[in-house]
C-alpha positions as CSV (number, residue, x, y, z in Angstrom):
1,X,102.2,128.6,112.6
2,X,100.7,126.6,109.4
3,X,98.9,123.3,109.8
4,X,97.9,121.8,106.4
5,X,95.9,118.8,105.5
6,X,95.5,117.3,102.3
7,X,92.6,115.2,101.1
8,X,91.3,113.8,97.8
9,X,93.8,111.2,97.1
10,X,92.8,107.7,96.2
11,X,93.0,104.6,93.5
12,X,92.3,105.6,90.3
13,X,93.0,103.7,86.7
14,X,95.1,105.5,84.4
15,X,93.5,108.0,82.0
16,X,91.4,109.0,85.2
17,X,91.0,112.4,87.2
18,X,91.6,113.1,90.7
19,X,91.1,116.5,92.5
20,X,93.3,117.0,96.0
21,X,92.9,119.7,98.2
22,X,95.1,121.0,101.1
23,X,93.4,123.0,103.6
24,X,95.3,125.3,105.6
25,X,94.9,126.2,109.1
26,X,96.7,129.4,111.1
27,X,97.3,132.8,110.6
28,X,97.7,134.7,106.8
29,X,97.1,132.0,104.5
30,X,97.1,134.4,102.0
31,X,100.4,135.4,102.5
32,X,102.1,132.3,101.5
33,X,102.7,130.6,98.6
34,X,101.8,127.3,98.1
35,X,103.5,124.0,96.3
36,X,102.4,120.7,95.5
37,X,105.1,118.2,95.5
38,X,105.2,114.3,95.2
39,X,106.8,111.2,96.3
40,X,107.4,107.8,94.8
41,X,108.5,105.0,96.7
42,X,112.8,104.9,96.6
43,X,112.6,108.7,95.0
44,X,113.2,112.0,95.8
45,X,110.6,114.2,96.8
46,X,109.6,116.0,93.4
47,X,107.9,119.5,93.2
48,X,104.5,119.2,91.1
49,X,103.1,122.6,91.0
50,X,103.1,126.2,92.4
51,X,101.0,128.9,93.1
52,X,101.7,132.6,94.4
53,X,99.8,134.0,97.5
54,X,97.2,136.3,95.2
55,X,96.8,133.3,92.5
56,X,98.1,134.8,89.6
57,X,101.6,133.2,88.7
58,X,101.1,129.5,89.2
59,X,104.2,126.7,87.8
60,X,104.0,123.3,86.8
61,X,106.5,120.4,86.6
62,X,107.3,119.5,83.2
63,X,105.4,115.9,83.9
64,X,102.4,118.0,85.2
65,X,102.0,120.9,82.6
66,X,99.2,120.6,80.3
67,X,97.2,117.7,82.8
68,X,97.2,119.5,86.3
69,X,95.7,122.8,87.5
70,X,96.8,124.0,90.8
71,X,94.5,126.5,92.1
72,X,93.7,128.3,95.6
73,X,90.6,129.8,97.2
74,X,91.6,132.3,100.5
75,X,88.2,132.4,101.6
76,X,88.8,129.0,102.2
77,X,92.2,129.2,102.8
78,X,92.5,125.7,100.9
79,X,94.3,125.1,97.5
80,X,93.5,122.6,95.0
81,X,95.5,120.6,92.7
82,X,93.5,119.4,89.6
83,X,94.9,116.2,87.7
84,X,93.7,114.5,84.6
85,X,94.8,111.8,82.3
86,X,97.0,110.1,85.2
87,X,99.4,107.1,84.3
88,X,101.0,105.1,86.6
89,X,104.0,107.3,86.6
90,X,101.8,109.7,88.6
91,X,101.7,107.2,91.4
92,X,103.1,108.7,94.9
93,X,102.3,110.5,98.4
94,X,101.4,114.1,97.2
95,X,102.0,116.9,99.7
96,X,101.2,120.7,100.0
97,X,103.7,123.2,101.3
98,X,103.2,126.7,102.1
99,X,106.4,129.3,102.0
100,X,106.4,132.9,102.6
101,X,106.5,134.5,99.4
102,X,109.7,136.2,99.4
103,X,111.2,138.3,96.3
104,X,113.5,134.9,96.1
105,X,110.4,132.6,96.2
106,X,109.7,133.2,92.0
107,X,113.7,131.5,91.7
108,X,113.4,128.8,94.2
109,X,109.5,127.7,94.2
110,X,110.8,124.6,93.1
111,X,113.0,123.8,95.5
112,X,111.9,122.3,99.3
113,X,113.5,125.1,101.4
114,X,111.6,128.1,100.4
115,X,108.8,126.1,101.8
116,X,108.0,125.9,105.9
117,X,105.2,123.9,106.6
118,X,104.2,120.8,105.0
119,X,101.6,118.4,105.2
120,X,101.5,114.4,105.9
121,X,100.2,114.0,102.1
122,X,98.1,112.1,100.4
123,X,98.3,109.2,98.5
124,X,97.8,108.8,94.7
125,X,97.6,105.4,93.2
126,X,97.2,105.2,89.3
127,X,96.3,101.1,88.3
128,X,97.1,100.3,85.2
């Protein structure tokens, strides 16, 4: 069993810089992978970014490459998502996920099933 619990979210204007963090609480942290996805009011639940248990594959959305870093410490067992130059688009409940890195995680990390505990999120708000 995984508890996670985000933090870091928050009203920022657009242009601004926001650092979350999902700490993670249980047994073998360091054998999951982790995912950031996001939600929009009326939308689907979006993935965001991805990192692999040891921290050296990580993924990004194409509306998060280049801005976010998604990054982990197991000594903390706590992963961070870095995010600059926000717009409003950015706007939603983020939440972390933690999946058992299986050889099908590295075709499916985008996806919601590979993924078996979540947090409640956090929410982002970008003011224009």
């Amino acid at each position: 069993q995984v508890r996670l619990l985000e933090s870091g979210g928050g009203l920022v204007q657009a242009g601004g810089s926001l650092r979350l963090s999902c700490a993670a609480t249980g047994r073998n942290f360091d054998k999951y992978a982790m995912g950031w996805f996001r939600q929009a009011p009326g939308a689907e639940r979006e993935f965001v970014s991805a990192i692999t248990w040891s921290g050296s594959r990580t993924y990004y959305s194409d509306s998060a490459k280049g801005r976010f870093t998604i990054s982990r410490d197991n000594a903390k067992d706590t992963v961070y998502l870095e995010m600059n130059s926000l717009n409003f688009a950015d706007t939603a409940v983020y939440f972390c996920a933690a999946g058992l890195q299986t050889p099908d995680y590295y075709s499916y990390y985008r996806r919601r099933d590979p993924y078996d505990y979540w947090g409640q999120g956090t929410q982002v708000t970008v003011s224009s």
